[in-house]
Kinemage of the C-alpha trace (Angstrom):
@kinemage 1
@onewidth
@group {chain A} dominant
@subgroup {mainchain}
@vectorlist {calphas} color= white
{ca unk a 1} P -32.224 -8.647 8.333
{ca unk a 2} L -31.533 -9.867 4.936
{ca unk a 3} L -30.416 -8.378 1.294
{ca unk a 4} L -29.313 -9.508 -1.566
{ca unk a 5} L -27.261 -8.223 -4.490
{ca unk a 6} L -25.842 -10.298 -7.691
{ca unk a 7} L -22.842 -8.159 -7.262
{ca unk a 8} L -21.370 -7.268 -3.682
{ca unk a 9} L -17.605 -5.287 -3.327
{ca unk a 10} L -16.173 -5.537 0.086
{ca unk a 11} L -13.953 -2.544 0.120
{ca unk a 12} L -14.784 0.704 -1.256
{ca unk a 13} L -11.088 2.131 -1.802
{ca unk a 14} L -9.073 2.148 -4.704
{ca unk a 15} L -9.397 -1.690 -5.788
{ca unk a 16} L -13.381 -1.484 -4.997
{ca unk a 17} L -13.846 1.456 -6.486
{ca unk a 18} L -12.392 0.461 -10.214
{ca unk a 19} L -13.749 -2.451 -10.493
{ca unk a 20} L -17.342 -1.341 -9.873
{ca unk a 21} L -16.625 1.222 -12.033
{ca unk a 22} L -15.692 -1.137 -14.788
{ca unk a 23} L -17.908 -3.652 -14.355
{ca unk a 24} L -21.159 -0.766 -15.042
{ca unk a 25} L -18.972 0.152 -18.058
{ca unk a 26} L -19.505 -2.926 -19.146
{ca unk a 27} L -23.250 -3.629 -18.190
{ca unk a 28} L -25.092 -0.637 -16.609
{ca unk a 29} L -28.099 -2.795 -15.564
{ca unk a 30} L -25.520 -4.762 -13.408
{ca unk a 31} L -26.811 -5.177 -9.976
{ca unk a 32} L -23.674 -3.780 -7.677
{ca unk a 33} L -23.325 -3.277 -3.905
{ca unk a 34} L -20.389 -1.687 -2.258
{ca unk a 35} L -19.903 -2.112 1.563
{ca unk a 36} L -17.227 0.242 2.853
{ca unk a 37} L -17.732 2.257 6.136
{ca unk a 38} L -15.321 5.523 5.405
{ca unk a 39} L -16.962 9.270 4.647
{ca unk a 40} L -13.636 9.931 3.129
{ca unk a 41} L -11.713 8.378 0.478
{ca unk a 42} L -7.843 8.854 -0.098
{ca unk a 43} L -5.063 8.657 -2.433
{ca unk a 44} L -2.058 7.923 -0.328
{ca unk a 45} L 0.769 7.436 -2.810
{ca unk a 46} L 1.209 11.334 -1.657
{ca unk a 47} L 1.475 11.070 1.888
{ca unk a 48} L 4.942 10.677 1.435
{ca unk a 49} L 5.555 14.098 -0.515
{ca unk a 50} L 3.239 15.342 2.688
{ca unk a 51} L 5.754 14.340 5.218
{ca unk a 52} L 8.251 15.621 2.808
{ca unk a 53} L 6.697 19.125 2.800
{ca unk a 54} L 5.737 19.119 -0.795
{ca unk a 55} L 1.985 18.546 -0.185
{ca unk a 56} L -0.890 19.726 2.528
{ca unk a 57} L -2.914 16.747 3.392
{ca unk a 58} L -5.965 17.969 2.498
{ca unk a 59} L -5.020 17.507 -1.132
{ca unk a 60} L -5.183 13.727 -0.648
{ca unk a 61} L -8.782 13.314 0.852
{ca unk a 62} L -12.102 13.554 -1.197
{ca unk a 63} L -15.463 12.362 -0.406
{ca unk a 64} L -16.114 8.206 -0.485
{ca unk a 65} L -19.479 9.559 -1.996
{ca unk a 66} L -18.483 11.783 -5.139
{ca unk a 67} L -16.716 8.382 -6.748
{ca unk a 68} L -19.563 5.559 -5.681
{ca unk a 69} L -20.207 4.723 -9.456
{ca unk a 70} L -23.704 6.069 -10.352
{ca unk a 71} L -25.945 2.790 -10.114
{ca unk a 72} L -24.069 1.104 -7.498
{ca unk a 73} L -25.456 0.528 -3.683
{ca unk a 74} L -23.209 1.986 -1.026
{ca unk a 75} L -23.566 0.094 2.111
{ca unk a 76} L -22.263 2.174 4.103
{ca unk a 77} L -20.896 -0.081 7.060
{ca unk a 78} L -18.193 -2.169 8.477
{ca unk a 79} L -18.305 -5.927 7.413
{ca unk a 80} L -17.720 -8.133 10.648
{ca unk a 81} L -17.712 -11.876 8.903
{ca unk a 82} L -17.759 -13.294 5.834
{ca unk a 83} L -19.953 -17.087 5.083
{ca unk a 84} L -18.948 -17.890 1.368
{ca unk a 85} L -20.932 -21.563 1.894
{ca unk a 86} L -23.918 -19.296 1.996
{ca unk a 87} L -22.672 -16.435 -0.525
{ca unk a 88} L -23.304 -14.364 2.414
{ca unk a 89} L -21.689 -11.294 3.784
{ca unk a 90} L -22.589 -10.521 7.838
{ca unk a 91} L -21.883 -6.894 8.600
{ca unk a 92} L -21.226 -4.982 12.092
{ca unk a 93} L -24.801 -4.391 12.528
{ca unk a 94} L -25.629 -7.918 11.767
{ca unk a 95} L -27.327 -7.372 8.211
{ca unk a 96} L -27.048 -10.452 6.272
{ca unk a 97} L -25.985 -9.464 2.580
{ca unk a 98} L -26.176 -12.137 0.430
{ca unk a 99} L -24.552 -12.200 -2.893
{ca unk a 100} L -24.269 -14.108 -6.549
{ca unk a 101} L -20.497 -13.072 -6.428
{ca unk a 102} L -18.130 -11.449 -5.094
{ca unk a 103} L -15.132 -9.277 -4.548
{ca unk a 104} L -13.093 -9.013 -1.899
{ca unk a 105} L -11.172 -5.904 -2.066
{ca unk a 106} L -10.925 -4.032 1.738
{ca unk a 107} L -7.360 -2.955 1.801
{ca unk a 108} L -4.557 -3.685 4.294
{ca unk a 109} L -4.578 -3.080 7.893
{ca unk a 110} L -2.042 -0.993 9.602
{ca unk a 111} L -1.117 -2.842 12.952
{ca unk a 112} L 0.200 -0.049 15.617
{ca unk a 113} L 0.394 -1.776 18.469
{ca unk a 114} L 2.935 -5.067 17.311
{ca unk a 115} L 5.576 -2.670 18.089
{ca unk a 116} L 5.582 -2.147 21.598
{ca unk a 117} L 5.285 1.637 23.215
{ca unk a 118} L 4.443 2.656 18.895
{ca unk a 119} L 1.018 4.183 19.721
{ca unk a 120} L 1.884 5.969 22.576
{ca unk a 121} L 4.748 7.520 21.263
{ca unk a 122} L 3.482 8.438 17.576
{ca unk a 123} L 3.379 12.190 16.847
{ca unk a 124} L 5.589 13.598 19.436
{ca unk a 125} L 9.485 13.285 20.563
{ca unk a 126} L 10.188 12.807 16.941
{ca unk a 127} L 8.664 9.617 16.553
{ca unk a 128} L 6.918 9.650 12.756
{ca unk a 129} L 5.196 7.781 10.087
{ca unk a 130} L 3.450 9.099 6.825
{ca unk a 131} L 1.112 5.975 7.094
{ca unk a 132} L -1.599 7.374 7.898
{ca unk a 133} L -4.309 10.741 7.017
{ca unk a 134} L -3.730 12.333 10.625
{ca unk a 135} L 0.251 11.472 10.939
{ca unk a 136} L 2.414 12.667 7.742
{ca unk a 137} L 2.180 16.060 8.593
{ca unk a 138} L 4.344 15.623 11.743
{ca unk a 139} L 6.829 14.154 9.787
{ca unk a 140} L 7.601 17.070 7.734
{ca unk a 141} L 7.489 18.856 11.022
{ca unk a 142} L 9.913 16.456 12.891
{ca unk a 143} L 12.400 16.887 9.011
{ca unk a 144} L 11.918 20.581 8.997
{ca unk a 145} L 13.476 20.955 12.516
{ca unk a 146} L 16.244 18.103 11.948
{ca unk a 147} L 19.590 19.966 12.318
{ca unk a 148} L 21.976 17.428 14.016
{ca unk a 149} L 21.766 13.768 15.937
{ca unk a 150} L 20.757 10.498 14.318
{ca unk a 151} L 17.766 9.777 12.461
{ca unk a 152} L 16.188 6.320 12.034
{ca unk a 153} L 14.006 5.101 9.141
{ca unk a 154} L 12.447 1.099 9.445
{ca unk a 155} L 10.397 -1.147 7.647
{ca unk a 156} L 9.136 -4.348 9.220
{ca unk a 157} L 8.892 -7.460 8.622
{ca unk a 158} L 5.622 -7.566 6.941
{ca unk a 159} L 4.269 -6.813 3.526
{ca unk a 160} L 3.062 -3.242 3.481
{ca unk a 161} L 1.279 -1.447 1.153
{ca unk a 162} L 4.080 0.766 -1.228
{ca unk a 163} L 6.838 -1.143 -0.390
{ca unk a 164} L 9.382 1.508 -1.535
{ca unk a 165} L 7.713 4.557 0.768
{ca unk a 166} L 9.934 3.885 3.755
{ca unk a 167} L 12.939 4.273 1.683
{ca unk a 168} L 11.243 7.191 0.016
{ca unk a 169} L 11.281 9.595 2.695
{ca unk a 170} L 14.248 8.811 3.873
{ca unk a 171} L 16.030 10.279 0.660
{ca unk a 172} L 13.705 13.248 0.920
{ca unk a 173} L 15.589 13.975 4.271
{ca unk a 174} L 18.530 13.344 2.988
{ca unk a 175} L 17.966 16.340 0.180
{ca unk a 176} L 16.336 18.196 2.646
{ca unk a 177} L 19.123 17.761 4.487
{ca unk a 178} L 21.649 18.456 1.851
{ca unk a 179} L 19.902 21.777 0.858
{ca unk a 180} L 19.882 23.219 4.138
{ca unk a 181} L 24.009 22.858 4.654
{ca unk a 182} L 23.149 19.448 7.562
{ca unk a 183} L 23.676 16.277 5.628
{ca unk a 184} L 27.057 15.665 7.450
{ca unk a 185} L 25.166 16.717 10.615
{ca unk a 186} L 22.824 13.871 10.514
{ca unk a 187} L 23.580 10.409 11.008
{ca unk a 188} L 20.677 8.617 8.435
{ca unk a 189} L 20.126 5.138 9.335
{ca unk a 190} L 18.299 2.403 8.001
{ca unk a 191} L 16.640 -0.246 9.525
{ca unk a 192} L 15.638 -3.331 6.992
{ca unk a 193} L 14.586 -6.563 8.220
{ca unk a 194} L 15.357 -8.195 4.828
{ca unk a 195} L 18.833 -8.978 3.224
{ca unk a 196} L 18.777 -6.597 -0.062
{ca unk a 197} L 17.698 -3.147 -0.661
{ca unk a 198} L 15.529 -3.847 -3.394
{ca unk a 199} L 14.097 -7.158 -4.457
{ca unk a 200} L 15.177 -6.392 -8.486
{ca unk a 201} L 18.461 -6.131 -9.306
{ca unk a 202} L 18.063 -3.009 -11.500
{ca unk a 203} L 16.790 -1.014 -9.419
{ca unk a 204} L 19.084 -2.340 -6.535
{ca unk a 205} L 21.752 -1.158 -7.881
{ca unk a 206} L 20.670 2.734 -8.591
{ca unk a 207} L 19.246 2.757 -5.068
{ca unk a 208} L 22.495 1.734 -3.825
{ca unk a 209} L 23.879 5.540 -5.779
{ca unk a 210} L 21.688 6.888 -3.883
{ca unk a 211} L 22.760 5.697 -0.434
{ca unk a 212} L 26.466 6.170 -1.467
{ca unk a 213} L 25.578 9.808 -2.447
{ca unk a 214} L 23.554 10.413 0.653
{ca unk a 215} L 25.731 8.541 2.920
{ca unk a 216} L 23.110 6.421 4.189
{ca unk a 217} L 24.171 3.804 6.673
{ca unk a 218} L 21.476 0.665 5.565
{ca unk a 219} L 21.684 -2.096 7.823
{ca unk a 220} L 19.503 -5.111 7.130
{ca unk a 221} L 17.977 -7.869 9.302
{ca unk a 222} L 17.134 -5.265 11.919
{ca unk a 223} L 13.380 -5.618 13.019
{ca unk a 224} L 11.874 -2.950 14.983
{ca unk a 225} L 10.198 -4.421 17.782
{ca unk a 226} L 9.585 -1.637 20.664
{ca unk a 227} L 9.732 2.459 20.966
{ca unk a 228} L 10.790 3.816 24.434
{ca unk a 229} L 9.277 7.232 23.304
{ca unk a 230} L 10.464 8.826 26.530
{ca unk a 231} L 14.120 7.546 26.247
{ca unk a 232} L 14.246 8.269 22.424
{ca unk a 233} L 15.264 4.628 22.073
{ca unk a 234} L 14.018 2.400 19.856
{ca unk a 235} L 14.666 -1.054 20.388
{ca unk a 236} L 15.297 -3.753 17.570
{ca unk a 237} L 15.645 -7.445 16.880
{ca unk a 238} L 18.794 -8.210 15.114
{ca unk a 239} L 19.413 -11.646 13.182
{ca unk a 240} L 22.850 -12.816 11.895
{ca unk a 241} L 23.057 -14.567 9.010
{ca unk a 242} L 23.580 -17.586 11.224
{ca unk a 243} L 19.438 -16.933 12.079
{ca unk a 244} L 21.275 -16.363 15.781
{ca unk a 245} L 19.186 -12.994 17.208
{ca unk a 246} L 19.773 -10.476 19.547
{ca unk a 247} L 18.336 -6.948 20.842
{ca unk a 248} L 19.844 -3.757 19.831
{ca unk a 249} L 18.530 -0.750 21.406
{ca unk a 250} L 19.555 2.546 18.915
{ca unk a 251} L 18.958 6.204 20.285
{ca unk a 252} L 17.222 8.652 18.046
{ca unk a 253} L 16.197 12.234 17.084
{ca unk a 254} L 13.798 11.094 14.765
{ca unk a 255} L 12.834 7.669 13.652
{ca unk a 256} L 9.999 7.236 10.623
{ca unk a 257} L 8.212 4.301 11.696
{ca unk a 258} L 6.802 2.354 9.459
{ca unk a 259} L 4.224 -0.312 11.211
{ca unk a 260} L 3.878 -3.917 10.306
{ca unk a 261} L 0.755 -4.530 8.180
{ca unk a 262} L -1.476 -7.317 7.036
{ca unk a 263} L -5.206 -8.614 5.644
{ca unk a 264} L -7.741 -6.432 8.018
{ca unk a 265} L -8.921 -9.011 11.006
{ca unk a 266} L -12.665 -9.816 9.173
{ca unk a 267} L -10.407 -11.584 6.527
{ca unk a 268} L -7.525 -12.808 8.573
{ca unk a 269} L -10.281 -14.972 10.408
{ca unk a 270} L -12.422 -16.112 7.594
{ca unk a 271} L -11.889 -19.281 5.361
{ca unk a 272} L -10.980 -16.943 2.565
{ca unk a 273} L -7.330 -16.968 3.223
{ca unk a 274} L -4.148 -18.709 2.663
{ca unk a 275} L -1.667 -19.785 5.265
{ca unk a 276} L -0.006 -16.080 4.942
{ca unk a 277} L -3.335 -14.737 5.846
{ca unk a 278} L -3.899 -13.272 2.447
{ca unk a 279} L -7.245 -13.876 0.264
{ca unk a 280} L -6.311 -16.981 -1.554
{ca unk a 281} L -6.603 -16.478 -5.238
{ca unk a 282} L -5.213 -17.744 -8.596
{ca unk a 283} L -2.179 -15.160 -9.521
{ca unk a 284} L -3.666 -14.998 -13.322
{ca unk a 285} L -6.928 -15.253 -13.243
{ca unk a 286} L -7.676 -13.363 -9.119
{ca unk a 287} L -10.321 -15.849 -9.155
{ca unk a 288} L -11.165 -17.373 -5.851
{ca unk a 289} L -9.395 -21.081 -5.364
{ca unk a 290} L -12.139 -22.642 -3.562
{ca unk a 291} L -14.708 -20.572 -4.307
{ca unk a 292} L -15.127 -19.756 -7.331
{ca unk a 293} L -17.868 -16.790 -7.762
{ca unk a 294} L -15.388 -14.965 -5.467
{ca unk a 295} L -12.616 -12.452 -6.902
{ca unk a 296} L -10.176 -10.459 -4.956
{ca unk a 297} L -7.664 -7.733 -5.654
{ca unk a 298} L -5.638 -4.748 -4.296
{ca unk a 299} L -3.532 -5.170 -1.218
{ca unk a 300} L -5.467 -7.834 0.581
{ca unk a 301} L -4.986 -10.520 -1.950
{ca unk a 302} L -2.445 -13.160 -1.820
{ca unk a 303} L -1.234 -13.062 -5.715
{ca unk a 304} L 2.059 -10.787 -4.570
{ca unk a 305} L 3.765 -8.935 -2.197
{ca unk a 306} L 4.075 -5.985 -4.289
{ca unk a 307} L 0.884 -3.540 -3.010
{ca unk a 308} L 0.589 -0.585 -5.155
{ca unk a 309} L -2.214 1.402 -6.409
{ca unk a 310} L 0.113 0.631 -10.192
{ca unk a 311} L -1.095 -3.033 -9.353
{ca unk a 312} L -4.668 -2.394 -8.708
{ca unk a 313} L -5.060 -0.499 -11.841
{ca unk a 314} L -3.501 -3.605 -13.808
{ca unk a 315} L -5.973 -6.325 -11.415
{ca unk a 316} L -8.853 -4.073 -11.941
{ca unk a 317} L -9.060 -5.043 -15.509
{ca unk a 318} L -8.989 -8.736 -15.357
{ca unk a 319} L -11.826 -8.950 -12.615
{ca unk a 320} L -14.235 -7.075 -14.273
{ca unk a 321} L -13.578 -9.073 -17.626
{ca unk a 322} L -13.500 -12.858 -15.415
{ca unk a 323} L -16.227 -11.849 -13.254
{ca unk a 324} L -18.555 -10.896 -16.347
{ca unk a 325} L -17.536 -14.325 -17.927
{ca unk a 326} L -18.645 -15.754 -14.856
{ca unk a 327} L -22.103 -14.045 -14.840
{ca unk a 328} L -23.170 -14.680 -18.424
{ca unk a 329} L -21.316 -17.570 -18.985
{ca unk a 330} L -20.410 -19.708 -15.994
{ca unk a 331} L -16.557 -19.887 -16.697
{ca unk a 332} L -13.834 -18.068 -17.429
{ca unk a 333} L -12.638 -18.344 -21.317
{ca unk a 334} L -10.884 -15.196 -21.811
{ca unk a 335} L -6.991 -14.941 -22.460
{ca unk a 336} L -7.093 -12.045 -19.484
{ca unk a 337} L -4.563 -12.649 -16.752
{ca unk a 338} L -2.295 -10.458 -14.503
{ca unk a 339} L 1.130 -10.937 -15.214
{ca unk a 340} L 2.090 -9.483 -11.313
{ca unk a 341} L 3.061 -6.041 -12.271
{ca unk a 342} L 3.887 -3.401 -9.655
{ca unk a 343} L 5.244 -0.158 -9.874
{ca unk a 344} L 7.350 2.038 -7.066
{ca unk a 345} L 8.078 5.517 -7.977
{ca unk a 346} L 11.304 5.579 -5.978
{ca unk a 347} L 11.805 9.403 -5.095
{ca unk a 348} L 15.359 10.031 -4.571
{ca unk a 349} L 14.991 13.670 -3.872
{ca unk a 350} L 13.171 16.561 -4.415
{ca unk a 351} L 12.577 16.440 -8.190
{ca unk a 352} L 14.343 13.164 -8.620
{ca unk a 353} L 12.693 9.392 -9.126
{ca unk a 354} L 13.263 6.466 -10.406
{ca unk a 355} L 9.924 4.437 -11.592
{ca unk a 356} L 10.312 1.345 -11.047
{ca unk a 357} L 8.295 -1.166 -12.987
{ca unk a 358} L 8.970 -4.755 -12.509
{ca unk a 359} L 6.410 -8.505 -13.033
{ca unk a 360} L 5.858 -11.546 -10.565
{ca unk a 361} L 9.503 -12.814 -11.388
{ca unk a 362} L 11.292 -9.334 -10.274
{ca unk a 363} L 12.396 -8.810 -14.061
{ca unk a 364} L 11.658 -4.991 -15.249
{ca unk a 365} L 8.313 -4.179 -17.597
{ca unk a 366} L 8.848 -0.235 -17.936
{ca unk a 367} L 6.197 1.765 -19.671
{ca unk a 368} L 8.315 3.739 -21.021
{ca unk a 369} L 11.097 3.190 -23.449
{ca unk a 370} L 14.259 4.521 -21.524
{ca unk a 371} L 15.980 3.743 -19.021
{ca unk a 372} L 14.231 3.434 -16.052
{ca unk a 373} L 16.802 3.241 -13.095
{ca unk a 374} L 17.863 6.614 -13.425
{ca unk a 375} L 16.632 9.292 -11.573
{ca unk a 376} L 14.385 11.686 -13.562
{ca unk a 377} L 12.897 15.191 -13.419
{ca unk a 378} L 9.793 14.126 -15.470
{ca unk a 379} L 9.217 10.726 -13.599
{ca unk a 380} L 9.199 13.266 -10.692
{ca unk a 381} L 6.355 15.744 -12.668
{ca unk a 382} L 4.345 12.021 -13.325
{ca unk a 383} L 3.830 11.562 -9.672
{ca unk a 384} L 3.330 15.112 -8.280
{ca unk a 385} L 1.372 16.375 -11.122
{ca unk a 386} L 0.120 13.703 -13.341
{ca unk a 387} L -0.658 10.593 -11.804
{ca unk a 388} L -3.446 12.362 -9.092
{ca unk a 389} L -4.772 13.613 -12.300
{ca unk a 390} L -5.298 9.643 -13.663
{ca unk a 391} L -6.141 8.582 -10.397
{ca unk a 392} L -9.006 10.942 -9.592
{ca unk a 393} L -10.679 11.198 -13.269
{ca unk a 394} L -9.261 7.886 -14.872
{ca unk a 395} L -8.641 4.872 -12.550
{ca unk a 396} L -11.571 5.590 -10.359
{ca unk a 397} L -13.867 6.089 -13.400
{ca unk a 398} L -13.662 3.011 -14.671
{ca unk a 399} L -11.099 3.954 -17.180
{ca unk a 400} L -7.833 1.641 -17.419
């Protein structure tokens, strides 16, 4: 079985989405396919205020089909390889989708079961993680029932998609904590495989506030590497600065997993990658570097560590504009690059957050002209009440 399409969008989440929204903005006769198997779509930046207790789930999930742009081929399927010698695309049914260009734009994978015992042990005994539809809510569970003990929060040693979420609700126990009369109860640890608490300087140093306030133990090069859910131990690798290592094992009450991550499997085995397994494009222009009727964006690309939904809505725009070029012209000419901008809305508490806003090179590029580091009421209203809002009816509209 064969198709063809001049445009085809692997990925129909937030990246895949805006882009095909923008590109029928821009020329509604445009010829666009989306493959993307999921009924449901999500916006996940609130699963953390859901395993904080300020959200239901529900609120996050709305149907994959209400935001296909009008005009634009759902393919409603799982893509199993890709053949970019061919311009083809070879889903799980083995359809052959052929293509004039494309974009590559499927998301990041969440990978359980690298930490030994973590799927067994996920949703009970206090073991927790908001990364994921079906989970969060058992987090606020787990935080609502916290009185005394120790309780462990970890990152690993991958990229992951919001890179400041599993500090985030960490400091939301902390004021839960606080507010119930059982921060000095609770021993809060956490468990960072890297050497700094935040990669610009900044922001480093109002997070570190925070800890102090909270008293937060933060330990760093500790790699989570095992959960013995019926011990409550979890079990780490631990590197000196020497690069000597050796294995901790740390009892819990509750521990906030959250799992190592990378490019989903169809990618990681393709030729589309780099040697980090990420989709291998310029950092200005997102243009394939081999290939170049190929664009990719969102979290499976290789232009930065920083994945954010903030990023995709700052990509989206210079695919669209490249990837017309590239149909009507055969080049690229515009002046339209990404400049690597991310933004974290750090929440340091209920009604607290610090946005931060930062480029390739870690410096700061706020939005706003104040000062960003400190914690803020209103940067708390953007994200609860706002920022859904621009997601829902803006960013997935097309609209930048």
């Amino acid at each position: 079985m064969k198709r063809h399409h001049k445009v085809v969008i692997v990925g129909g989440g937030t990246a895949g989405i805006t882009v095909a929204a923008q590109l029928q903005k821009k020329d509604r006769s445009l010829d666009i396919a989306i493959i993307e198997p999921s009924e449901f779509h999500y916006y996940q930046p609130i699963w953390t205020l859901v395993g904080g207790g300020e959200f239901k789930k529900e609120r996050s999930r709305r149907n994959t089909a209400d935001y296909i742009p009008a005009g634009v081929t759902w393919i409603k399927t799982r893509v199993a390889s890709f053949q970019p010698e061919n311009n083809t695309v070879v889903t799980d049914e083995g359809e052959a989708v052929e293509y004039d260009f494309m974009v590559v734009a499927p998301g990041i994978q969440i990978d359980w079961e690298k930490v030994k015992g973590l799927p067994e042990a996920l949703g009970k005994g206090g073991v927790c993680s908001n990364y994921g539809y079906e989970n969060a809510e058992y987090t606020w569970e787990v935080l609502s029932n916290l009185k005394n003990g120790r309780a462990l929060f970890t990152q690993p040693n991958t990229p992951v998609k919001c890179g400041g979420a599993p500090q985030k609700i960490m400091y939301l126990t902390a004021d839960h904590l606080r507010r119930q009369g059982k921060l000095n109860d609770v021993d809060i640890q956490f468990m960072s495989p890297g050497e700094t608490v935040f990669g610009v300087e900044k922001f480093r140093l109002a997070l570190l506030k925070v800890i102090e306030r909270y008293g937060i133990m933060f330990n760093y090069r500790k790699n989570l590497i095992e959960i013995k859910g019926k011990e409550n131990i979890a079990v780490f690798e631990v590197t000196d600065k020497n690069g000597n290592m050796e294995i901790q094992n740390e009892r819990y009450d509750m521990i906030h997993v959250v799992p190592p991550q990378s490019a989903p499997d169809f990618v990681k085995n393709s030729t589309l990658v780099d040697e980090e397994g990420w989709v291998d494009v310029d950092n200005g222009s997102l243009q394939h570097n081999r290939y170049p009727n190929i664009f990719s964006l969102g979290d499976v690309s290789g232009t930065t560590k920083a994945k954010t939904g903030a990023a995709v809505r700052k990509q989206a725009p210079v695919v669209s504009t490249n990837l017309m070029e590239m149909i009507k012209q055969g080049k690229i000419t515009s002046t339209k690059v990404y400049n690597g901008y991310s933004s974290c809305p750090l929440v340091t508490g209920y009604g607290k957050l610090i946005l931060a806003e930062f480029d390739y090179d870690n410096n700061p590029d706020p939005s706003f002209p104040f000062n960003m580091a400190k914690e803020r009421r209103s940067m708390y209203y953007l994200k609860t009440k706002v920022l859904p809002i621009l997601y829902w009816s803006g960013m997935l509209k097309g609209r930048a």
